[in-house]
C-alpha positions as CSV (number, residue, x, y, z in Angstrom):
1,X,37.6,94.3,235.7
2,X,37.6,97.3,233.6
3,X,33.7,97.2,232.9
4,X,33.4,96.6,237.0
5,X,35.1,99.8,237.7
6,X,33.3,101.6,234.7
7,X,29.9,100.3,235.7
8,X,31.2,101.2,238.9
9,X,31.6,104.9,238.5
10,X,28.7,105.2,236.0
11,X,26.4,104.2,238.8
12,X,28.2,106.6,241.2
13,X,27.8,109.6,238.5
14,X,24.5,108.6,237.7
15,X,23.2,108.8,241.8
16,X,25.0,111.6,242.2
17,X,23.1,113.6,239.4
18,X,20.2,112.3,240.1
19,X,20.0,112.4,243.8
20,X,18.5,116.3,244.4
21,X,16.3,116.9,247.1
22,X,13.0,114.6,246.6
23,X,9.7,115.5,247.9
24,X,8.7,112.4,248.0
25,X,11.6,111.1,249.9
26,X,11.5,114.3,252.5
27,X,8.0,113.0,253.6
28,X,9.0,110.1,254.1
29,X,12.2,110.9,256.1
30,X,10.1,113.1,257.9
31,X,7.8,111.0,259.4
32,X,9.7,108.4,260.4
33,X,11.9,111.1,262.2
34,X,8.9,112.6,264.1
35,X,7.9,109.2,265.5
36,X,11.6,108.9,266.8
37,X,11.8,112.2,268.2
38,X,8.6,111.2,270.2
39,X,10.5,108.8,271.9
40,X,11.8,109.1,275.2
41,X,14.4,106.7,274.6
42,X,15.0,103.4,272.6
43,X,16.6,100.1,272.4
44,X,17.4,97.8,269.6
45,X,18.6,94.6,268.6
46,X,20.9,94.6,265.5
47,X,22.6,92.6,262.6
48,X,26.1,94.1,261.4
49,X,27.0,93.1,258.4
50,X,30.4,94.4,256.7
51,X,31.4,93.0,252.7
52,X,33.7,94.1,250.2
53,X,33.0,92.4,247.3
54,X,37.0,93.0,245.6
55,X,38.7,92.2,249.0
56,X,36.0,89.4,249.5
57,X,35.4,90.4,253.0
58,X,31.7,89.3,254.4
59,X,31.3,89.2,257.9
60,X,28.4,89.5,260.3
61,X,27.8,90.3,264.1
62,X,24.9,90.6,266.3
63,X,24.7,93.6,268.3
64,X,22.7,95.7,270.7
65,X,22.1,99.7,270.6
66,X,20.5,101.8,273.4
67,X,19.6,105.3,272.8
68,X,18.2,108.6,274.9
69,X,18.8,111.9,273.3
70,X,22.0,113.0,272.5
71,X,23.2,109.8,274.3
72,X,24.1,105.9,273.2
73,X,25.9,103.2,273.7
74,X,26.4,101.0,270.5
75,X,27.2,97.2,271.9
76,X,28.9,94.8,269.4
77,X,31.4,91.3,270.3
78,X,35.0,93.1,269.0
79,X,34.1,96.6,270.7
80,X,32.0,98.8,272.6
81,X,30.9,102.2,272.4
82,X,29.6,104.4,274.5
83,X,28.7,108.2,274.3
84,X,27.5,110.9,276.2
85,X,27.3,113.7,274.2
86,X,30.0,115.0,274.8
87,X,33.0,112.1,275.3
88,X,33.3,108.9,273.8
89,X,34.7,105.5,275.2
90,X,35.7,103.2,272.8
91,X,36.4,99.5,274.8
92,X,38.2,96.7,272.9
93,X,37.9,94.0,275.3
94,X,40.1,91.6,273.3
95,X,42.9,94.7,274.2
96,X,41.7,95.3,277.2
97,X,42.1,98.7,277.1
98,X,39.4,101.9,276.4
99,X,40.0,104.7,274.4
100,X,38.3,107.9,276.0
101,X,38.0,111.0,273.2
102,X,36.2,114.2,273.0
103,X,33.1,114.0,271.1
104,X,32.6,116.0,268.3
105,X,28.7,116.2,266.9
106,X,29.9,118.6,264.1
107,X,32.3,115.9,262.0
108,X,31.2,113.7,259.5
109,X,31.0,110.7,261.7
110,X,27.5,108.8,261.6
111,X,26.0,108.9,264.5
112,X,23.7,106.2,265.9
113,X,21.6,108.6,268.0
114,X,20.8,111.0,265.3
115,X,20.5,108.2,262.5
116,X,16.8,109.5,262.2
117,X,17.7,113.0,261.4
118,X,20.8,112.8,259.2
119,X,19.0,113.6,256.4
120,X,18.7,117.2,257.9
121,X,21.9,118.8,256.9
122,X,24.5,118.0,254.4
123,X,22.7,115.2,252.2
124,X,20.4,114.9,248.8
125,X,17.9,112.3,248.8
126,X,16.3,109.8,246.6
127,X,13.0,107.9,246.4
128,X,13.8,104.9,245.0
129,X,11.4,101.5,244.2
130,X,9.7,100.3,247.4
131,X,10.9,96.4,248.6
132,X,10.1,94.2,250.8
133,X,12.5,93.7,253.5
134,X,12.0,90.8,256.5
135,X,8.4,90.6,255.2
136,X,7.7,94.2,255.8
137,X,6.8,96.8,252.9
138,X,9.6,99.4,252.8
139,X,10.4,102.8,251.4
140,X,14.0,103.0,250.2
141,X,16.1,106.2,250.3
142,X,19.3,107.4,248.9
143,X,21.2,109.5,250.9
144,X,24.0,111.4,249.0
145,X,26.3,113.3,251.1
146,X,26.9,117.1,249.5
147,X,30.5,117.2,250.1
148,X,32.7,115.0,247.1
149,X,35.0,114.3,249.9
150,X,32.9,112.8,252.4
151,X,33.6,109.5,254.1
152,X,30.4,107.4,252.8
153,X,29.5,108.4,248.8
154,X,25.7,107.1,249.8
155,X,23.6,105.9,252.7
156,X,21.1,103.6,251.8
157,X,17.6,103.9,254.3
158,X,15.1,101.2,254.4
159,X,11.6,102.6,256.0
160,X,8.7,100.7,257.0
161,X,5.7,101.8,254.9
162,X,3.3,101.4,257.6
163,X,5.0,102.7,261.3
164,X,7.7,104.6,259.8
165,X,10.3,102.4,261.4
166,X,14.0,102.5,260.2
167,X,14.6,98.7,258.8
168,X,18.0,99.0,257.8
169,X,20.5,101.2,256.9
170,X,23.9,100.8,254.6
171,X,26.7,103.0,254.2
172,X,29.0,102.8,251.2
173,X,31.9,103.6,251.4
174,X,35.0,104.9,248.5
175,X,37.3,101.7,249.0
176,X,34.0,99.2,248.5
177,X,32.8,98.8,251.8
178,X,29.2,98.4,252.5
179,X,28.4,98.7,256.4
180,X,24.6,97.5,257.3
181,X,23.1,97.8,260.3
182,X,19.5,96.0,260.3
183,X,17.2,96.4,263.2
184,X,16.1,92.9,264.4
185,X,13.9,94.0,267.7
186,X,13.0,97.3,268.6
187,X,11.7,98.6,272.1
188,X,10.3,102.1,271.9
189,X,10.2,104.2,275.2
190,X,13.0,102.3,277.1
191,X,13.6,102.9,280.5
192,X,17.2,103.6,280.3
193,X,19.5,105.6,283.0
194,X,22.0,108.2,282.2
195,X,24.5,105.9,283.9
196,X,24.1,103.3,281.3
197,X,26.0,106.0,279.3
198,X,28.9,107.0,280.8
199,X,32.0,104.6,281.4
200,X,32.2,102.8,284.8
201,X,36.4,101.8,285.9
202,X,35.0,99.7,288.2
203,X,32.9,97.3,286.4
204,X,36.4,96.9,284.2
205,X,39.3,95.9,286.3
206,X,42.5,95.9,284.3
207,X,41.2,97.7,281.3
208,X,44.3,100.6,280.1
209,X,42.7,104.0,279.6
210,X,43.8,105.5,276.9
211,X,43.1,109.4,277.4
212,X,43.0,111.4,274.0
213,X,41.6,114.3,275.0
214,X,43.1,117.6,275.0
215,X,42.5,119.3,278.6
């Protein structure tokens, strides 16, 4: 256990020395987030997957994310969310009840919309040795957040060589948790309205709001 934790940490030191702010990686990162910025709107199927190796915890869902702008609506079996830049409903249909929050875009949350620009502000990153990942060549990117405190010590990007596509993204967190989110089928230029991101009473009979916003 004690070489686990000191391997452990000497990786973490190691990345966080290391990661500074790579050309090579910057190209990359910048492509790919021109070609999403071109879009008009997007939808995509995902894989979840959550494991903590100590705590033995591996699970896996299959999800759905739609995107337009500043807007999305993330779609997964224990929860939904939905946002429209500026509020966010949380839904837990076991619960039947929906949490309804002020958005705010300037906290360290990830957000799905802007996954393609994270990069931009607050983060180092790393060219690391390409792989292959569901058949397709990738890039692979280490994101390292600037803040020691932040909620995820490193976001791992997987980039398609060829379109500039993301593949797959994992977030680590500081209690072991590794959060990936792996695109399965992706439909650029969606025709998606604004209603699909805003939350509808109606098509929810006997879901509890919960309102947390101050007003």
């Amino acid at each position: 256990m004690t070489f686990r934790i000191a391997t452990f940490l000497g990786v973490t030191i190691v990345t966080n020395l290391f990661a500074q702010y790579d050309p090579n990686a910057f190209g990359v990162l910048e492509a790919m987030s021109k070609r999403y910025k071109a879009f008009t709107a997007f939808e995509a199927n995902i894989t979840y997957t959550l494991t903590n190796d100590v705590s033995k915890v591996n699970e896996k869902f299959e999800g759905r994310i739609i995107v337009k702008g500043d807007k999305f609506r993330l779609i997964l079996p224990e929860q939904e969310v939905i946002n429209n830049g500026s509020i966010t409903w949380t839904y837990i249909p076991e619960a039947k009840e929906v949490t309804i929050d002020n958005f705010d875009p300037g906290s360290d949350d990830i957000n799905p919309s802007k996954i393609y620009e994270i990069y931009k502000k607050g983060f180092k990153y790393l060219m690391l040795e390409p792989e292959t990942e569901a058949g397709i060549k990738v890039d692979v990117i280490d994101l390292v957040p600037e803040k020691k405190d932040a909620q995820y010590f490193k976001i791992k990007m997987k980039i398609s060589q060829k379109e500039r596509n993301i593949m797959s993204w994992t977030m680590f967190d500081r209690s072991g948790n590794r959060f990936k989110y792996s695109i399965t089928k992706f439909v650029p230029n969606a025709k998606v309205e604004d209603a699909v991101f805003t939350w509808d009473p109606k098509k929810y009979p006997g879901v509890e709001e919960i309102n947390l916003r101050n007003e």
